[in-house]
N, C-alpha and C positions, 0 to 999 in steps of 0.2 A: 269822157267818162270811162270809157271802155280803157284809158293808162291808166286810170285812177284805180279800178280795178284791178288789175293786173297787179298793180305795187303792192294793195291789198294782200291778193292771194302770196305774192312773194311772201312778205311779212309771215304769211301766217304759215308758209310751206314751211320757212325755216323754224319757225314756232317749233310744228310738230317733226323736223325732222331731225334738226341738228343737233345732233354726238356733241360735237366742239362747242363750249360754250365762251361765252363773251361779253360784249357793253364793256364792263370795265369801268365806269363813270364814277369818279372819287366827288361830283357833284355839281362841276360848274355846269354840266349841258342842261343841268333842270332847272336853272336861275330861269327864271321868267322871263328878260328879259333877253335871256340866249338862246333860252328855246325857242322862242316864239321870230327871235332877231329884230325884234322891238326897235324903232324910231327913237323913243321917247318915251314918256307918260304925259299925254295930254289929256285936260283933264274935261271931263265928260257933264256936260251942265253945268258947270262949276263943283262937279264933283272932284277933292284932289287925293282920294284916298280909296285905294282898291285895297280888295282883301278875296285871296283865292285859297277856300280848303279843300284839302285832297286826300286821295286812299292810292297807295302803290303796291301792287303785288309783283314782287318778284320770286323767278327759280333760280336758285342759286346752285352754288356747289355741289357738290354731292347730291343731289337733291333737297337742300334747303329752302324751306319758306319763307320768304321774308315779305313781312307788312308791313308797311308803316305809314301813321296818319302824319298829315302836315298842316304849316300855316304859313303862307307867304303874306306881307302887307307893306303897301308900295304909297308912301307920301311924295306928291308932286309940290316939288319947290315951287316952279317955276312950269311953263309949259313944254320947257325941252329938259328940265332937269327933275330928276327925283332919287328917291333910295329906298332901300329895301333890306327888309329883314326874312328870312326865313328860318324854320324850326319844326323837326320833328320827332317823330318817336314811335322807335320801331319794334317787333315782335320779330325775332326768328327761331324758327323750328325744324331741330333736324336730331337726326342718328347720336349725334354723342351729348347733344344738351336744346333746352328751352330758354332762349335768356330774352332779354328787354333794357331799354334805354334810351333817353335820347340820344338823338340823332349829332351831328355838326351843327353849330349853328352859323349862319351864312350873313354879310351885312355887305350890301352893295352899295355905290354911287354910280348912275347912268346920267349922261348928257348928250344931247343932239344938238349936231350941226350940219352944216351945207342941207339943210333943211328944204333948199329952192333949187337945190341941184337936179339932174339929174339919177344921181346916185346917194342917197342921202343916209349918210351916216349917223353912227351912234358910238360912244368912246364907254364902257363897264370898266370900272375898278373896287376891287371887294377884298373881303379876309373870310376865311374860314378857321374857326375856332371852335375846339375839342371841348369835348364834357367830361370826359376821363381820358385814361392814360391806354384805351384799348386794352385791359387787364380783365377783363370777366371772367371768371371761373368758376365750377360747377365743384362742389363737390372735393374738392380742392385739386381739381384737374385744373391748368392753366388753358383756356380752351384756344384753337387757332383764329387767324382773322374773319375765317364766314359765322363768328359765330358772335364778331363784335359790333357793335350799336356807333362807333365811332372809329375812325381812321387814329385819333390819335397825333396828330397836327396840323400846328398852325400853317395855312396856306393863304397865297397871293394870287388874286383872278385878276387877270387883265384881258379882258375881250373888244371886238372890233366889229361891229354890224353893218352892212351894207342891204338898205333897198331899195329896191326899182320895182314901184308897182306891186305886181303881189307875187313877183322873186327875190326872195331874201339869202342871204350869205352872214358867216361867221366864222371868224379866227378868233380863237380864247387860249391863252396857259393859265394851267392853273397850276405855281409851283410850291411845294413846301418848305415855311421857312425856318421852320423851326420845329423838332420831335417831341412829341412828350410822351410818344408810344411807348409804353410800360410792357409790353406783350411778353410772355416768360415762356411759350410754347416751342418745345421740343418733343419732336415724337419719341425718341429714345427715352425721355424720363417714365414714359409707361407700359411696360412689358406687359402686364394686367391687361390693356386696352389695346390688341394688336392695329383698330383699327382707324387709332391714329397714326401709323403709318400713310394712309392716305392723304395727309394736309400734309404740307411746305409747312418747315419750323420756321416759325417768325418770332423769336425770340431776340429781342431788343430792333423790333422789324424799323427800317427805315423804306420809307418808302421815296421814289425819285415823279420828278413830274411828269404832267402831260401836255400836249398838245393839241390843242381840238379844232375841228372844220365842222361847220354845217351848212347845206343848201340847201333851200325849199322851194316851193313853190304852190300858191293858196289859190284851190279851183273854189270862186263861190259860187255852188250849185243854185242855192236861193237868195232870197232877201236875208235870211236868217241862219242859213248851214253852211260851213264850207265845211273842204276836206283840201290836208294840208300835207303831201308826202312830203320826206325829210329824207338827207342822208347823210347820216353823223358819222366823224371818223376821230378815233382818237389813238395816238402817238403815244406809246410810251420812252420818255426819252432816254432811258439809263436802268439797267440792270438794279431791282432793290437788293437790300443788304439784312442779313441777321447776323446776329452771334452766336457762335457755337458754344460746343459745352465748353470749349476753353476759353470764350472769351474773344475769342476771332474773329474778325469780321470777312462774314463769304459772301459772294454774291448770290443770288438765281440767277441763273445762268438761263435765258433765252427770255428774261420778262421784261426785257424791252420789246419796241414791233408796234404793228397796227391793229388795231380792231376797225370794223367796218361795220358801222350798223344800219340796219333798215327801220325808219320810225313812219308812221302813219297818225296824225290830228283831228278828229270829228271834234266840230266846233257847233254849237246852237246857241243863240244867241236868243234869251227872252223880249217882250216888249218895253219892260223897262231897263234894257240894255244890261244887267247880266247875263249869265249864260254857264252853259256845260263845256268841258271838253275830253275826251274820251281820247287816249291813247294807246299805240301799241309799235310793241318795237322786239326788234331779234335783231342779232348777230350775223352774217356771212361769211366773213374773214377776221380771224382769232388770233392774240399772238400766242405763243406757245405755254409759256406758263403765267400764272394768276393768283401769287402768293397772296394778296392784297383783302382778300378775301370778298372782292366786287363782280366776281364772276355771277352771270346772269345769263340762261338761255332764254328769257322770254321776260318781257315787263309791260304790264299793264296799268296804267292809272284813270284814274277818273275825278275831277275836278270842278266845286262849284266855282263861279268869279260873280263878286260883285264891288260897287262902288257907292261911294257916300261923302 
């Protein structure tokens, strides 16, 4: 109990301490079945259909608020096979605009096997699919990416689950295949506004993929509570790209690199087998820059789960 705390207080030190911010998550580590490093979907009474809704607060850039509610629901094919959809829709607020939107929307296929193993795996394969072109604009300010409700492409998850017991493991890329990022933002187009200077011009932004690792491990304190430290890392493999006012294409120069996050899971499980789960998560290790606009010093969610 006494490391379970400690991971606690970590999390929450770099909450309140840390300058450098980070996460970074374009969204595979929040699949369900990557966060958690999920087996499978088996299904529960004969129940073959979970449905988990959620609230995420994060701090983002500059000081940006970002909320947004969600909807994951998970149909079990079979007892080691199922799929998932998820969807949501976000609020951010901050210094140069107030905007809203849905979110990505995510659609997975999970299967389990070596199920008698000792180490038993699970094989995720998904797409992530844009609502817009990352184009929001205030005012007829073209605004940067912390201020957009979507990435703006089509992407490939491919993730790898390993558990034993209640130590789980993850390898996921999630790569993009395709741009439809519309983004027009240039700080130089607004003299007016000095303090867009502060954001990375992501004009015609490409963004490149990532690489993700997770390890856990689930202390169940009761019949009914566990508490589940994590620690996420994620890769970014390749420098992204905008276009300049000419047309150019430059890179950001240092946003490849690693982020290193610290996550923390309170898990409550009711008598008729839904349940709550409460998270919390910070940064330790940042890569330099975060045009992307997924910069995050602290994120919290809160989650009902149930089945039917």
């Amino acid at each position: 109990m006494k490391r379970i705390l400690s991971f606690m207080s970590l999390v929450l030190f770099f909450t309140n301490k840390s300058s450098a911010q980070g996460c970074s998550d374009a969204g595979v580590c929040t699949l369900h079945s990557i966060r958690n490093n999920a087996e499978g979907h088996e299904s529960k009474d004969g129940k073959k259909n979970d449905v988990s809704v959620g609230f995420v607060f994060g701090r983002g850039e500059r000081s940006t608020n970002n909320y947004t509610g969600y909807m994951e629901y998970t149909r079990s094919i079979t007892g080691r096979t199922s799929v998932t959809g998820k969807l949501g829709y976000s609020f951010i607020r901050g210094e140069l605009a107030n905007t809203s939107g849905l979110t990505d929307l995510f659609l997975s296929f999970n299967h389990a096997f070596d199920i008698k193993a000792k180490w038993q795996k699970s094989f995720v394969a998904g797409l992530k699919l844009p609502f817009d072109g990352a184009d929001i604009s205030e005012n007829g300010i073209h605004l940067p990416m912390p201020y957009q409700t979507s990435l703006g492409t089509v992407d490939l998850v491919l993730a790898l689950n390993y558990n034993r017991k209640n130590f789980g493991a993850t390898l996921a890329l999630q790569q993009p295949l395709k741009s439809r990022n519309e983004n027009k933002f240039l700080p130089g187009d607004y003299p007016a506004t000095p303090i867009t200077l502060k954001y990375w011009p992501t004009n015609e932004f490409e963004r490149k993929g990532d690489l993700v690792g997770r390890v856990s491990y689930n202390f169940k304190t009761t019949e009914r509570f566990s508490i589940r430290p994590s620690l996420l890392g994620i890769y970014h493999l390749a420098n992204d790209t905008y276009a300049d006012d000419d047309g150019d294409r430059r890179p950001v120069y240092n946003s490849t690199g690693l982020t290193l996050n610290a996550n923390v899971f309170l898990d409550y499980r009711l008598k008729n087998g839904n349940g709550f789960e409460l998270s919390l998560g910070a940064p330790f290790i940042v890569r330099d820059q975060r045009p992307d606009g997924l910069t995050r010093s602290f994120v919290a969610s809160l989650e009902y789960q149930f089945s039917f």
